[in-house]
VOKE-614709 format. One record per residue (C-alpha): residue number from 1; residue in one letter; chain; x, y, z. Coordinates in steps of 0.1 Angstrom, whole numbers. Layout:
<nodes>
NODE  resi  resn  chain   east  north     up
NODE   NUM     a      A      X      Y      Z
...
</nodes>
This chain:
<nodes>
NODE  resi  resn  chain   east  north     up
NODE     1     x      A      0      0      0
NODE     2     x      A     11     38     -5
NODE     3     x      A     26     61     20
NODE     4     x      A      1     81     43
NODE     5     x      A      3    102     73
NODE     6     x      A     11     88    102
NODE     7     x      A     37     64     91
NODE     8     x      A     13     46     66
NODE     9     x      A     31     17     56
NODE    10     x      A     45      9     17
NODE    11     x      A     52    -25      9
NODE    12     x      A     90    -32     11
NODE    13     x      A     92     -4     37
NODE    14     x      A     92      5     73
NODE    15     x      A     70     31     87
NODE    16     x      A     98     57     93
NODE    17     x      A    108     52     58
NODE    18     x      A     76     55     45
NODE    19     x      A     65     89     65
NODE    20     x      A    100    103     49
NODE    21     x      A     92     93     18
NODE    22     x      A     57    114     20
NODE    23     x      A     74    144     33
NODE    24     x      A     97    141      6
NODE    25     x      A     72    140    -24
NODE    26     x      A     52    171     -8
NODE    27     x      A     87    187     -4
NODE    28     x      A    114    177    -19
NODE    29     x      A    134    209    -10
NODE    30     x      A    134    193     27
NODE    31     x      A    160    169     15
NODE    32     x      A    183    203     10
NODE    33     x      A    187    208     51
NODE    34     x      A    181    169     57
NODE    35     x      A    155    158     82
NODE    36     x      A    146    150    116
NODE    37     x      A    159    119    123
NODE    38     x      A    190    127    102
NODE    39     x      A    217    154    100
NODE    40     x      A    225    174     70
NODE    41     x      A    238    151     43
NODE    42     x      A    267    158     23
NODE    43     x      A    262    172    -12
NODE    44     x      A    281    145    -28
NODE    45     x      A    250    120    -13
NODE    46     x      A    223    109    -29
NODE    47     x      A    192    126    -14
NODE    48     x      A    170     99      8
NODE    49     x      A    136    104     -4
NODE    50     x      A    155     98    -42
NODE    51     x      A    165     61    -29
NODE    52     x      A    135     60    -13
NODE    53     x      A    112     67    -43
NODE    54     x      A    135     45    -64
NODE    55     x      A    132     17    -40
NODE    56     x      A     94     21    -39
NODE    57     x      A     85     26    -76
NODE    58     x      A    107     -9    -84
NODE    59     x      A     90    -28    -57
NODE    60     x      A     58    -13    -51
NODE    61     x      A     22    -27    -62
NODE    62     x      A      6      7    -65
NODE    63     x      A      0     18   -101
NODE    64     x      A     19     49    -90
NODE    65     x      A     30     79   -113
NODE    66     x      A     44    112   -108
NODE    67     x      A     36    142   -133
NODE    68     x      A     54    181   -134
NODE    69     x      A     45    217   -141
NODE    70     x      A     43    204   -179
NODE    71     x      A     20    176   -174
NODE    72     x      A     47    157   -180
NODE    73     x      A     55    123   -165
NODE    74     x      A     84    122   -145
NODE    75     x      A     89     91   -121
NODE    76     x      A     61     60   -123
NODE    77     x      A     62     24   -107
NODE    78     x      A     72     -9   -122
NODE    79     x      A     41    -22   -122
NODE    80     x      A     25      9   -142
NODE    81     x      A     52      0   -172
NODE    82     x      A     37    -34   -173
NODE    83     x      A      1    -24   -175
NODE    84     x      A      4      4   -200
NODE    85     x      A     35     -8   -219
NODE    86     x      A     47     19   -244
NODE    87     x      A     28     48   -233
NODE    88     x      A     50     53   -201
NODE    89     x      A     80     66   -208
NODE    90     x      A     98     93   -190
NODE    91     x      A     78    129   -207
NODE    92     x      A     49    113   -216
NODE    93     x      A     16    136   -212
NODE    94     x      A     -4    127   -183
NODE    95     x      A    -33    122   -209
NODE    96     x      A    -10     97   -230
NODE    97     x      A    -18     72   -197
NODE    98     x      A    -51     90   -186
NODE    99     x      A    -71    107   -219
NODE   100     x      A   -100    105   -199
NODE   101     x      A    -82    139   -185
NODE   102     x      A    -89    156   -216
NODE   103     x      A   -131    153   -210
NODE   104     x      A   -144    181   -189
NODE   105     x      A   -159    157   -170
NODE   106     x      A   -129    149   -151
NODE   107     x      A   -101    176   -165
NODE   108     x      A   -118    205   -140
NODE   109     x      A   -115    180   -110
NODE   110     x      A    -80    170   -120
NODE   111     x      A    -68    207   -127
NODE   112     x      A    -82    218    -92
NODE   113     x      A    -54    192    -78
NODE   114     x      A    -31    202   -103
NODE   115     x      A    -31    240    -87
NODE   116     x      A    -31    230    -55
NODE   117     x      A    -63    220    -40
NODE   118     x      A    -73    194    -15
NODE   119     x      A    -67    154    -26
NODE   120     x      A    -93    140    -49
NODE   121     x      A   -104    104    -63
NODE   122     x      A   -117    104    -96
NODE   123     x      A   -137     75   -109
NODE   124     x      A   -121     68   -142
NODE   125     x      A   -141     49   -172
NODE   126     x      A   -145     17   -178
NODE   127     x      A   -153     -3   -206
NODE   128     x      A   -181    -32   -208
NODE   129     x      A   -168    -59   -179
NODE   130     x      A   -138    -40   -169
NODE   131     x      A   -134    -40   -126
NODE   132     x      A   -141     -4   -113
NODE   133     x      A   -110     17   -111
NODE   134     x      A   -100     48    -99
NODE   135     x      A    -76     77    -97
NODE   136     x      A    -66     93    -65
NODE   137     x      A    -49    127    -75
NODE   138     x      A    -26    146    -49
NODE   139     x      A     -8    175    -53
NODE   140     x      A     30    175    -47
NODE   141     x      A     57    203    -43
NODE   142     x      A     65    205    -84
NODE   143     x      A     33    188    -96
NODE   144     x      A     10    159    -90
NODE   145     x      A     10    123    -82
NODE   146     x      A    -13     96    -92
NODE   147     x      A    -23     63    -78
NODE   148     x      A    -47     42    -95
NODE   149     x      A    -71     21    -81
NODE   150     x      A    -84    -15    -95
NODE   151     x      A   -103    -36    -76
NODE   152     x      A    -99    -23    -39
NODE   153     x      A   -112    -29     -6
NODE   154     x      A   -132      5     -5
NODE   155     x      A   -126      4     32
NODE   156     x      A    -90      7     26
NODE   157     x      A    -96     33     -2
NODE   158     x      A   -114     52     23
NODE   159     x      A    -85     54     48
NODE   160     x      A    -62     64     22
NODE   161     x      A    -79     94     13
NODE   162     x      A    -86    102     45
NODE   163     x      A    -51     99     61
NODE   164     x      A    -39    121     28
NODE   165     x      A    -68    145     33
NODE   166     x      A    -64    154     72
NODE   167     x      A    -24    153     58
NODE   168     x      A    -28    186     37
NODE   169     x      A    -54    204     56
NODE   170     x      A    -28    200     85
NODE   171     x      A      0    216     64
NODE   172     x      A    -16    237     42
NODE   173     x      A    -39    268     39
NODE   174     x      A    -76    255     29
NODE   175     x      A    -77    292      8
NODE   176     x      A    -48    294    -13
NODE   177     x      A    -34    259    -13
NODE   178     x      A     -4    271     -4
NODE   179     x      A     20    256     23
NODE   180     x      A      5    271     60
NODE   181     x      A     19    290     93
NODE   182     x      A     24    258    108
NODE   183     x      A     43    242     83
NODE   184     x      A     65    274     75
NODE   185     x      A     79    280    113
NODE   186     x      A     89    234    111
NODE   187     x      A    105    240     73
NODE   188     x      A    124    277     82
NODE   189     x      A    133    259    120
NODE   190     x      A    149    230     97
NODE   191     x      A    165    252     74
NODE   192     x      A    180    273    102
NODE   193     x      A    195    240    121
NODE   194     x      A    210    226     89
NODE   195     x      A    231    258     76
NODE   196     x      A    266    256     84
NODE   197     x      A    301    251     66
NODE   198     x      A    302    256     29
NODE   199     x      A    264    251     27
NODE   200     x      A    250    287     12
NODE   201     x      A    225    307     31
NODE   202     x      A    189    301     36
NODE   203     x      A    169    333     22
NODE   204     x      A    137    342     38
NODE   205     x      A    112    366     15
NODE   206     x      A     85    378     32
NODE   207     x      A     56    392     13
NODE   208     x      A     28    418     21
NODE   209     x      A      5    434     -4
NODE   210     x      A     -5    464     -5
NODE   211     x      A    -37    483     -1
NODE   212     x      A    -54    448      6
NODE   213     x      A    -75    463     34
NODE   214     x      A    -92    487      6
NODE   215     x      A   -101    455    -13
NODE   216     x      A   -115    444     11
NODE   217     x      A   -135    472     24
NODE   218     x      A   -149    484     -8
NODE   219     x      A   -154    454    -28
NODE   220     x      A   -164    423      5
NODE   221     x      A   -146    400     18
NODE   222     x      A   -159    375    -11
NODE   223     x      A   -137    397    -32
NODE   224     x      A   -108    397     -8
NODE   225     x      A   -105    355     -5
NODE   226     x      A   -108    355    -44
NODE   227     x      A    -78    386    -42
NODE   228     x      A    -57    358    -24
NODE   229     x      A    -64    328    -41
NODE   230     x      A    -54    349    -75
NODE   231     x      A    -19    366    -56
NODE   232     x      A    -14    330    -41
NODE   233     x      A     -8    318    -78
NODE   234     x      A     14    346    -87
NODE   235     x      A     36    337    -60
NODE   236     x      A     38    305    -68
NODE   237     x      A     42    305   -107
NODE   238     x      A     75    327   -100
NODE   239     x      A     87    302    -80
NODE   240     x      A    120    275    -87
NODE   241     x      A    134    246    -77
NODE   242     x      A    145    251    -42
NODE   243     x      A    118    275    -33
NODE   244     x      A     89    270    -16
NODE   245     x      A     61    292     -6
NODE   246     x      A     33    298     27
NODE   247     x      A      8    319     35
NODE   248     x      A     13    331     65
NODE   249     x      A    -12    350     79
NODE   250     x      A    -42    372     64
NODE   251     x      A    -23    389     38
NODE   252     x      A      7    377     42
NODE   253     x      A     33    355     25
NODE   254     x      A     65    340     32
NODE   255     x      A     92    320      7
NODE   256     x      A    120    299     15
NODE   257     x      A    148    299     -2
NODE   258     x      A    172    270     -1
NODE   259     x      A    206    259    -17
NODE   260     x      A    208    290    -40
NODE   261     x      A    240    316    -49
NODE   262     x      A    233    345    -23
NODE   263     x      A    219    378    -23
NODE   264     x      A    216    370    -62
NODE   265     x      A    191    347    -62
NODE   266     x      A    167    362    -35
NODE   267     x      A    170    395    -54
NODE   268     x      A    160    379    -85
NODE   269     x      A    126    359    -72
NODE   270     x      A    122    395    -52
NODE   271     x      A    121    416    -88
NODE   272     x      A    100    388   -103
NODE   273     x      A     77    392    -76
NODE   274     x      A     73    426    -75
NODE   275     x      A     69    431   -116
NODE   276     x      A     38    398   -112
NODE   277     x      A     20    422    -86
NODE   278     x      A     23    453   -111
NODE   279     x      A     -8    441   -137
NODE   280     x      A    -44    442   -121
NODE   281     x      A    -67    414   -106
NODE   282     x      A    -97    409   -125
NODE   283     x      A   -124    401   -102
NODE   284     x      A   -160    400   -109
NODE   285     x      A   -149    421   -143
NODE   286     x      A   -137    451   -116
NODE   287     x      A    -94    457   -123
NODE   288     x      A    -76    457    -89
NODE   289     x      A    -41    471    -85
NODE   290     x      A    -26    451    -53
NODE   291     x      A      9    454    -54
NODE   292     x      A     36    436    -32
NODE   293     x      A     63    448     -8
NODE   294     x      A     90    421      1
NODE   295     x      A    115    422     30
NODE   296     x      A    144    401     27
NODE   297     x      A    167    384     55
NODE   298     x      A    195    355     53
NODE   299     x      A    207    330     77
NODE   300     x      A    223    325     98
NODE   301     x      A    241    362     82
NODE   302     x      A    210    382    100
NODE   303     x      A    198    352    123
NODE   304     x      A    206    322    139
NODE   305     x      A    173    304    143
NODE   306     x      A    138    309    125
NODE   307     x      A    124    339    152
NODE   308     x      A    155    358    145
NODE   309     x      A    155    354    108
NODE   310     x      A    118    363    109
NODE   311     x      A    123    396    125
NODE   312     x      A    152    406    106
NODE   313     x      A    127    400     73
NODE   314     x      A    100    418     90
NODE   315     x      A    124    445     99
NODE   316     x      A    131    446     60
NODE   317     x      A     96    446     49
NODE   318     x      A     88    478     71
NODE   319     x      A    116    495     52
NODE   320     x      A    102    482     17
NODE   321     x      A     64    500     31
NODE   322     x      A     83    533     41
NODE   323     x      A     99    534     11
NODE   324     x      A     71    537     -7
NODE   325     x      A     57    499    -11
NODE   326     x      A     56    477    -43
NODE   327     x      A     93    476    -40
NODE   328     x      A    118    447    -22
NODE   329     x      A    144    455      6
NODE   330     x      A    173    431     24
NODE   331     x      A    175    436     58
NODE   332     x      A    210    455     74
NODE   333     x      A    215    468    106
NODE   334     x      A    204    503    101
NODE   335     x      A    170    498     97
NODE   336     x      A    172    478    132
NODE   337     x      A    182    510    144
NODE   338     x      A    159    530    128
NODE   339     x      A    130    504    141
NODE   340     x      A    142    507    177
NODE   341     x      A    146    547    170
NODE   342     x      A    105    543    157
NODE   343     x      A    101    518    192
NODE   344     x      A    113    545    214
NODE   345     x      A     91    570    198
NODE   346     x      A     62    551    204
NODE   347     x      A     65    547    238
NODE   348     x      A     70    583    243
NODE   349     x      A     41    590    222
NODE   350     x      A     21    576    250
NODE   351     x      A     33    598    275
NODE   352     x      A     38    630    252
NODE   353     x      A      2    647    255
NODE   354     x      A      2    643    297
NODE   355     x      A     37    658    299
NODE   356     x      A     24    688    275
NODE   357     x      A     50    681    243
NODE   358     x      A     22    680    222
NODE   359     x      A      9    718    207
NODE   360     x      A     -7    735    178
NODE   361     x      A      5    758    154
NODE   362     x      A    -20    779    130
NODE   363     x      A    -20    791     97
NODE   364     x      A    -38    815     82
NODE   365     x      A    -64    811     57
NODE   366     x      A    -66    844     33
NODE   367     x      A    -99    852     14
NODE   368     x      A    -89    877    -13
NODE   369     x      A    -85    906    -12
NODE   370     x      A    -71    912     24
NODE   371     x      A    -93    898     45
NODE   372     x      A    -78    868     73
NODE   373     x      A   -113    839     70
NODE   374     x      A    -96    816     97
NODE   375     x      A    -69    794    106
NODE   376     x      A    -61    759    102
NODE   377     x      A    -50    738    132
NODE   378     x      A    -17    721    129
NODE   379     x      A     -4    694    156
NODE   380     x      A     33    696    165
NODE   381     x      A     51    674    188
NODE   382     x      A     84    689    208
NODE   383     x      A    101    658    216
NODE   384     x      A    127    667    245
NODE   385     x      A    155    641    233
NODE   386     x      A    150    644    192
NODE   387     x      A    134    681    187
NODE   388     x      A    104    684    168
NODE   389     x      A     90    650    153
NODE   390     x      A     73    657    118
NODE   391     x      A     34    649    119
NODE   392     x      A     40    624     91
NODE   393     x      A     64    603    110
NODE   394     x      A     46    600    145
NODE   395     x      A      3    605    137
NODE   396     x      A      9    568    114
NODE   397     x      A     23    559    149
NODE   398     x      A     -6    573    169
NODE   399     x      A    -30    558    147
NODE   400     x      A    -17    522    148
NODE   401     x      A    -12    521    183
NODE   402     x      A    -51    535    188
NODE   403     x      A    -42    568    201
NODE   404     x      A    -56    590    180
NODE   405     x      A    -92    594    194
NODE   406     x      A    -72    605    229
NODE   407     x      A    -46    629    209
NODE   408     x      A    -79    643    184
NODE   409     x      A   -104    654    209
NODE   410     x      A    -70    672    227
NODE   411     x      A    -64    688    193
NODE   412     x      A   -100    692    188
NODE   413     x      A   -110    712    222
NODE   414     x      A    -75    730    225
NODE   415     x      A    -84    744    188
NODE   416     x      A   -115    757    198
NODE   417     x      A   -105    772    228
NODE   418     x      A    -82    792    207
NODE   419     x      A   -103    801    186
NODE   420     x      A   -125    820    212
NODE   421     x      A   -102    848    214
NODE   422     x      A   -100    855    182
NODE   423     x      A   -131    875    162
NODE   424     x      A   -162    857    160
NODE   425     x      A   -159    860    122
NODE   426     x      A   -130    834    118
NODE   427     x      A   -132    797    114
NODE   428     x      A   -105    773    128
NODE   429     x      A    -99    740    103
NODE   430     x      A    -93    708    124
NODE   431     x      A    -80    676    109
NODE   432     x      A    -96    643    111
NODE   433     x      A    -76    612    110
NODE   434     x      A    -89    585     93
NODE   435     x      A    -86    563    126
NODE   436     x      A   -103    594    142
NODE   437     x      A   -135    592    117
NODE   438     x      A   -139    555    115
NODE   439     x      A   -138    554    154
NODE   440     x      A   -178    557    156
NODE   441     x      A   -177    584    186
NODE   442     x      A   -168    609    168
NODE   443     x      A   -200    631    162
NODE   444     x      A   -209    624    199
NODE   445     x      A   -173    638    207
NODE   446     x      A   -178    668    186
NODE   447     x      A   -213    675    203
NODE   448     x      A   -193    676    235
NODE   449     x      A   -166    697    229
NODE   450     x      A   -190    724    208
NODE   451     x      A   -214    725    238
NODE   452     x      A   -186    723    265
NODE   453     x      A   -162    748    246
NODE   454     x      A   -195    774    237
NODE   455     x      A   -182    778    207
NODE   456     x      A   -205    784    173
NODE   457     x      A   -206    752    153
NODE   458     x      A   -201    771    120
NODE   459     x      A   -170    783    134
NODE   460     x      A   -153    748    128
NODE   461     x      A   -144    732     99
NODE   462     x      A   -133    696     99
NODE   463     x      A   -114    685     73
NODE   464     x      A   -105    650     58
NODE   465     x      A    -92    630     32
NODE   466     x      A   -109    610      5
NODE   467     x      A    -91    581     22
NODE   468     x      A   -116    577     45
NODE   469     x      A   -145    574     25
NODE   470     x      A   -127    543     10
NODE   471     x      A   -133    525     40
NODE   472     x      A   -172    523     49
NODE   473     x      A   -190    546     28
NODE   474     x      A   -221    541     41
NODE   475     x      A   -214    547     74
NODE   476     x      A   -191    576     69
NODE   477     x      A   -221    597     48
NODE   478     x      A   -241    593     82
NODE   479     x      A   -213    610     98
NODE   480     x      A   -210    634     77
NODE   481     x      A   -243    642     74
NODE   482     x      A   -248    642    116
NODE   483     x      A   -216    667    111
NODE   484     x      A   -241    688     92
NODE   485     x      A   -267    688    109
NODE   486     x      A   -246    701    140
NODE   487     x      A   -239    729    120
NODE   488     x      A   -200    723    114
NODE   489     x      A   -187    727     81
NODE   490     x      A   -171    700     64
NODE   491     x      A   -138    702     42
NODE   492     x      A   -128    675     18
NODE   493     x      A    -87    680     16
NODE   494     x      A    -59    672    -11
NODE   495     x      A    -84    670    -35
NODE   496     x      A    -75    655    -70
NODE   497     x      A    -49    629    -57
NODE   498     x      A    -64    598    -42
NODE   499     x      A    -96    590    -61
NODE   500     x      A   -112    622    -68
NODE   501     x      A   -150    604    -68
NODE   502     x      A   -175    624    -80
NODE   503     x      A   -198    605    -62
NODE   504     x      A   -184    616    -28
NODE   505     x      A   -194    652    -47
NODE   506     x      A   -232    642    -47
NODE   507     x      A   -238    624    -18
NODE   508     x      A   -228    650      7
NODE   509     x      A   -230    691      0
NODE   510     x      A   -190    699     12
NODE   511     x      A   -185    730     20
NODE   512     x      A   -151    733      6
NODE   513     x      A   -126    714    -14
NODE   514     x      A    -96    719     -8
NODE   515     x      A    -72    716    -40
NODE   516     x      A    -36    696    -32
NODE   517     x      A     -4    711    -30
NODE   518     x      A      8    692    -59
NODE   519     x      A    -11    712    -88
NODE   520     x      A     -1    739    -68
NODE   521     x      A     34    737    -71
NODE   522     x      A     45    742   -113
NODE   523     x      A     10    762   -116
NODE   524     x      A     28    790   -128
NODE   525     x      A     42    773   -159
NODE   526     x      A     23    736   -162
NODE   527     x      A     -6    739   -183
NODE   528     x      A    -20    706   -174
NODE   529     x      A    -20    721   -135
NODE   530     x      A    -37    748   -147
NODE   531     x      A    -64    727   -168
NODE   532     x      A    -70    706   -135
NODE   533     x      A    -76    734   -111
NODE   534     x      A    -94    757   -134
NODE   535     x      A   -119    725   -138
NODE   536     x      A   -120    718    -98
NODE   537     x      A   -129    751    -95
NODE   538     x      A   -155    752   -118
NODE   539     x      A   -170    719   -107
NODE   540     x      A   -166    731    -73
NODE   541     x      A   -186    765    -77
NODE   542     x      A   -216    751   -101
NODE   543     x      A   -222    726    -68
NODE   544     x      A   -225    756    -46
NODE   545     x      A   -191    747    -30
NODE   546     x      A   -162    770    -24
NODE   547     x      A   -123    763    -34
NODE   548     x      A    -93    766     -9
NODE   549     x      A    -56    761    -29
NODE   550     x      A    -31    750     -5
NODE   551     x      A      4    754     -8
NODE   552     x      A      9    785    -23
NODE   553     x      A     39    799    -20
NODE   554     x      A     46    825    -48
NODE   555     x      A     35    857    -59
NODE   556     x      A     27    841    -92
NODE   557     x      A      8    812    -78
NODE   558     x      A    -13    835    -58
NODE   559     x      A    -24    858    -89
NODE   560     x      A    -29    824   -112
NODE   561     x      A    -56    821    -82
NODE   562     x      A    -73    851    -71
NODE   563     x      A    -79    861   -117
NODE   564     x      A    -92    825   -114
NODE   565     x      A   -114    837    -86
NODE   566     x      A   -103    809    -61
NODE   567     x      A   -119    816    -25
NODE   568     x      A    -92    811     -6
NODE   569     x      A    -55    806     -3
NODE   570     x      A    -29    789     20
NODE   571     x      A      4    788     21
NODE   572     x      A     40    803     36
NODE   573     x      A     34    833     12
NODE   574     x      A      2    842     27
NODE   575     x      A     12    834     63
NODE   576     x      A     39    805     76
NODE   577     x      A     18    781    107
NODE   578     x      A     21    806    139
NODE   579     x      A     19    802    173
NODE   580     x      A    -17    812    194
NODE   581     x      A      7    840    212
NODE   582     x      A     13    855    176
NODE   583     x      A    -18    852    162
NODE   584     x      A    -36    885    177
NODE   585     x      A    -10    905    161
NODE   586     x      A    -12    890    122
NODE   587     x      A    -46    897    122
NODE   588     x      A    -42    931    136
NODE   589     x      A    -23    933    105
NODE   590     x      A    -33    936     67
NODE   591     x      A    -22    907     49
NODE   592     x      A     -1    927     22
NODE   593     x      A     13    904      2
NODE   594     x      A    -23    893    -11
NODE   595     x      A    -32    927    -12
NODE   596     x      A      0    931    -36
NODE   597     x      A     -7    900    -58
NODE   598     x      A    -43    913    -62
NODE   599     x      A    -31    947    -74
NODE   600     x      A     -6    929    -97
NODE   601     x      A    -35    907   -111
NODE   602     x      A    -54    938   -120
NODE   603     x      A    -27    954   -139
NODE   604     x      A    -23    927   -159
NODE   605     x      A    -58    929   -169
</nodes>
């Protein structure tokens, strides 16, 4: 009888033989590090599960065959030479031996196998007083194996499959097919224990894709399995000999790398991986652009056993998503430095708002052609070791560690406060977070602060990003419209750079859009920038909603804007972000540089 789990015996050999000989054909790139009951074997050696699959296919019973990537037969018993004489030779097409694989009646059940599904008998035809037969199909590391059935005990049948089945659902994910957790931490624990000598390294990729969550939000969860099944493939198709691949957890992948030239080779499967995330997902006839980011570690150069390893690639992969994703980095001991740097800030992040490190700086918001309309709230953090701390490098922070809702209603009611000395005609612009929006307290948070502040809700403006309408747009219009109906005026910011839906344009009346810095910047001498804000602007107004441009910071910019009739400008020409002390005396003052770049605009008419 065949191998299967749990020492399942094969004729002509023992049941530790026989268990090696099954973890052998499901991975052959074990024999590479050697196995448990074995050390490393020398290079010069045959590999065991070799002898042992020669041993079984000359003495075995089993009409037993092995097939590759190609369809192509590679290895088959004895016994399956004498039954089907000429037809098996070493190449043949599986459907040389088996045409009943070419009728879609059994070549979808087959081809599910073939790309890594679950184990699967298929009842073969037979002609008029031919014995039932049958083919049990199971996946293996570089293709399939086939045993055929003739005139069994169905009891023993039954077992068979059964042993093979719990087998593979043990050791692999039931989603993708791939390899799973489990079986990833034994195969990189293996490959860790067997490096040594001359041997070359073991490589560990692992693999995150990007924007998944969005997939997964906007299109269901449905759409999100499907996402992984289809990425699953892509991994593996780009795979070699010597490779193997897991999924590790959610969206999250992991490839081991054995007896391969190093950093050459993992570099290689990295690019390859990368360029197979670049082209879209079809799903449900809707393209989806997932790419991958890859962090790349060696042993025992960056670790000595699998944990180690697994952080140093981990380490790497946080560098490939700061660098800007859908790109491969190798781990070095920098970016360990820069993690515990980013560690360090984390923890005094917790700490930072209590010990009063955290303030707000304001900039003005200039309605032409003098007059100061408000101020927009910005959050700074005075770190008393590294200085000032960029709001891009620690609100990411804030937001994954679930301290945003804490640090935004501080920003929220400080900004409010402020703005009651100031005259009642201003408005003061708060940002939203993302985390801050989806939290679901937010309108009840707002309520409190407006009624415990006393300050007029048309007074504040919150502002956010399209981002968060990705997320759950039903739920966030109910927001947005409970915003309104508390009378607080509702910006949509960096407009033109994320999605730029329309829809978000008729579903809620914004009160302002809020054009991104980056058709900003060449305004002055790109005429595609000026196209695109000219139309904003002219969308914006025929909806009834007014225009802010952000970012302006030259003379020339700000006349573009004000002959364009933009409502409103922002930006270090207009007024750099100030602190509350100064603010009483900038708008004491007439804002004379707009005042200039009007007068300039007018002569030019």
């Amino acid at each position: 009888m065949f191998a299967k789990l749990g020492g399942y015996a094969i004729s002509g050999l023992g049941d530790v033989d026989s268990h090696r000989l099954w973890r052998w054909l499901l991975h052959p790139e074990a024999s590479a590090v050697g196995t448990e009951s074995e050390g490393p074997s020398s290079s010069d050696a045959p590999r065991p599960g070799e002898a042992l699959l020669a041993d079984l296919l000359a003495n075995t019973t089993e009409l037993l065959s092995f097939y590759d990537r190609d369809f192509c037969l590679t290895h088959y018993a004895t016994k399956l030479k004498a039954v089907y004489g000429g037809a098996v030779v070493p190449g043949a097409a599986v459907w040389e031996i088996y045409p009943s694989f070419l009728d879609a009646k059994y070549r979808d059940e087959f081809l599910r196998v073939f790309h890594g599904g679950s184990p699967a008998s298929i009842d073969l035809p037979r002609s008029s007083g031919e014995a039932p037969r049958s083919a049990f199909v199971f996946a293996t590391a570089n293709g399939v194996g086939i045993i055929e059935s003739r005139e069994r005990d169905g009891r023993s049948v039954a077992e068979e499959q059964e042993r093979v089945i719990l087998l593979h659902q043990a050791t692999h994910d039931m989603l993708t097919g791939l390899q799973n957790r489990r079986r990833f931490g034994e195969r990189l624990q293996q490959a860790m224990a067997a490096l040594g000598g001359s041997k070359p390294k073991a490589a560990l990729l692992q693999i995150d894709l990007d924007d998944f969550k969005a997939v997964n939000d906007t299109l269901g969860h449905g759409a999100g399995d499907t996402l992984l099944q289809l990425a699953a493939g892509r991994i593996r198709d780009a795979l070699q000999d010597g490779e193997s691949a897991y999924r590790y957890a959610g969206d999250e992948f992991a490839v081991i790398q054995l007896g391969k030239e190093q950093p050459a080779e993992a570099e290689r499967l990295a690019g390859s991986l990368v360029d197979a995330f670049k082209n879209p997902f079809v799903i449900n006839g809707i393209p989806v652009f997932v790419g991958s980011s890859i962090g790349i570690a060696f042993g025992p150069e960056h670790g000595t056993d699998g944990e180690q390893l697994m952080k140093a690639a981990d380490i790497a992969l946080y560098a490939a998503k700061t660098d800007g994703r859908g790109c491969a980095r190798t781990f070095n001991r920098s970016m360990l430095l820069l993690l515990e740097q980013r560690e360090n800030l984390r923890r005094s992040l917790r700490t930072a708002l209590k010990r009063g490190e955290l303030y707000l700086e304001y900039q003005p918001l200039i309605r032409p052609p003098s007059s100061v309309m408000g101020f927009e709230a910005l959050l700074r953090w005075r770190h008393p070791e590294f200085g000032t701390i960029p709001p891009n490098v620690f609100i990411p922070i804030a937001e994954a560690d679930g301290l945003m809702d804490e640090i935004g209603r501080w920003v929220l009611e400080e900004a409010c406060r402020q703005a009651l000395t100031w005259p009642s005609s201003l408005t003061v612009a708060v940002n939203l977070s993302p985390a801050q929006f989806l939290s679901g307290s937010l309108t009840d948070t707002v309520a409190q602060i407006i009624d415990a502040v006393g300050i007029e809700a048309d007074r504040l403006e919150l502002e956010i990003t399209e981002t968060v309408l990705l997320e759950k747009t039903i739920d966030n219009i109910d927001t947005l419209n409970t915003l309104n109906v508390l009378g607080i005026r509702i910006s949509l910011d960096d407009f033109g750079t994320y999605y730029s839906s329309l829809s978000y344009l008729k579903n809620f009346p914004f009160d302002t859009l809020k054009i991104d810095r980056y058709f900003i910047a060449d305004l002055e001498t790109d005429l595609k920038s000026q196209t695109i804000v000219r139309s904003i602007m002219t969308l914006a107004h025929g909806l009834g909603i007014n225009v802010t441009a952000e970012g302006v910071e030259t003379s020339a910019q700000a006349r573009w804007l004000i002959k364009e009739n933009c409502d409103c400008l922002q930006g270090n020409f207009l007024g750099k972000p100030l602190g509350a002390e100064a603010i009483s005396d900038f708008i004491g003052r007439s804002p004379l540089r707009v005042v200039r770049a009007m007068e300039e605009s007018n002569r030019a008419h």
